[in-house]
LUMNUPA-643008 format. One record per residue (C-alpha): y negated, z, x negated. Coordinates in nm, 2 decimals. Each point is the difference from the previous one (the first is absolute). Layout:
# LUMNUPA-643008
> yy,zz,xx
> Y,Z,X
...
//
This chain:
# LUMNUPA-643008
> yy,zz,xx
> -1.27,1.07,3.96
> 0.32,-0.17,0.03
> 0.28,0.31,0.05
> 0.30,-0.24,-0.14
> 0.18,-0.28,-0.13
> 0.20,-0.10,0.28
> 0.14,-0.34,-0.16
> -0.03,-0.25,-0.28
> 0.11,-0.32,0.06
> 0.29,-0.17,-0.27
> 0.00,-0.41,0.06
> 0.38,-0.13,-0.03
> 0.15,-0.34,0.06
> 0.29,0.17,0.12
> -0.02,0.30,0.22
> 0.34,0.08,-0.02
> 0.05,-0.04,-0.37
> -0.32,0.17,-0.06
> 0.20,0.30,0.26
> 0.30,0.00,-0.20
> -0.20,0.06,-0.35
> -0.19,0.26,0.05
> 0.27,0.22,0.20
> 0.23,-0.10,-0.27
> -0.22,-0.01,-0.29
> -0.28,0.23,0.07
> 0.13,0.25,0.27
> -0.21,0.01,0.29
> 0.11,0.00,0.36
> -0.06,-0.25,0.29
> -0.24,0.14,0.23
> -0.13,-0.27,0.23
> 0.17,-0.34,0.09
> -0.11,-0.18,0.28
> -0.04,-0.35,0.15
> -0.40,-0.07,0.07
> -0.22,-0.29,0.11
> -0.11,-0.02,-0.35
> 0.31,0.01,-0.16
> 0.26,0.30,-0.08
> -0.17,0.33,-0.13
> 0.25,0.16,-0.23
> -0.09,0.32,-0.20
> 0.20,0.16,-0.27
> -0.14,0.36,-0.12
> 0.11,0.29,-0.24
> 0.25,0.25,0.18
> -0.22,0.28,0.12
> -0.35,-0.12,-0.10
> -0.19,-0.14,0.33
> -0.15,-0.33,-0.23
> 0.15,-0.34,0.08
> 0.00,-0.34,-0.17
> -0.03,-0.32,0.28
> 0.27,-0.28,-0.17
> -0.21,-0.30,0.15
> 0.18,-0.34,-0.03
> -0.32,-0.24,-0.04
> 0.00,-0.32,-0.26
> -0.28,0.17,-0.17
> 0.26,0.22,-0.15
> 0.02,-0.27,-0.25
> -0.32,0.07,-0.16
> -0.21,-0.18,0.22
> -0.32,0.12,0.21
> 0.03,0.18,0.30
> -0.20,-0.13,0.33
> -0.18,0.22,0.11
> 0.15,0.13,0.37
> 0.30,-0.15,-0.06
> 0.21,0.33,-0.15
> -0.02,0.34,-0.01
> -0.27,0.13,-0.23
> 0.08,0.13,-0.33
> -0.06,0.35,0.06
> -0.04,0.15,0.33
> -0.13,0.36,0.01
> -0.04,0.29,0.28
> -0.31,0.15,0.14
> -0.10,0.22,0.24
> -0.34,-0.16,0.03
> 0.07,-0.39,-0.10
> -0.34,-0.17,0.14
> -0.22,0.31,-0.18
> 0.22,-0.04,-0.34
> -0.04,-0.40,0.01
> -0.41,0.04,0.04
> 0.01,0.23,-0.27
> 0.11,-0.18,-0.28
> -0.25,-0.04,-0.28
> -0.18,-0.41,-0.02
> 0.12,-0.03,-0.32
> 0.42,-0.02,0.11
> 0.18,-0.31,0.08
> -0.03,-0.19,0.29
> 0.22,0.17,0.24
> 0.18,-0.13,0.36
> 0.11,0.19,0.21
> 0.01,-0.17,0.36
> 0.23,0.32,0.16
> -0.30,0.20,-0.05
> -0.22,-0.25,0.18
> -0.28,0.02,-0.36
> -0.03,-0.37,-0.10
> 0.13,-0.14,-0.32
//
């Protein structure tokens, strides 16, 4: 089963706005900030606790859809045994996708 929450991802239309409110506002840290081919990963996470929020600048922020692939998925979570966990989910859950794990969507 999946060991942990590693991130949940927070849609902004301004990362560094959406930076300066929750240090200021809500108190956690910046952990990760980083240019990427997809775009710049920026986590913010409570001092001491090893959970992270993504701020992920995407339009859909706005309350639009997300497309699928096109961002970070809400909630990404830890495994030791990813591909066994994925096969074991019971028929009746969503729909999942999950390309990194190489189980179709």
């Amino acid at each position: 089963m999946p060991t942990n929450v590693m991130y949940v991802t927070v849609y902004v239309t301004d990362r560094d706005r959406a930076l300066d409110f929750h240090r200021e506002k809500l108190g956690p840290e910046k952990r990760l900030d980083f240019p990427g081919p997809g775009g710049r990963f920026l986590t913010v996470g409570a001092p001491g606790d090893g959970f992270e929020f993504i701020l992920w600048s995407h339009p859909a922020s706005a309350g639009r859809p997300v497309e699928p692939g096109a961002t970070p998925g809400p909630v990404i979570l830890e495994s030791d045994a990813l591909r066994a966990d994925f096969k074991a989910l019971p028929e009746h859950a969503p729909r999942l996708r999950n390309s990194a794990a190489g189980v179709p969507g």
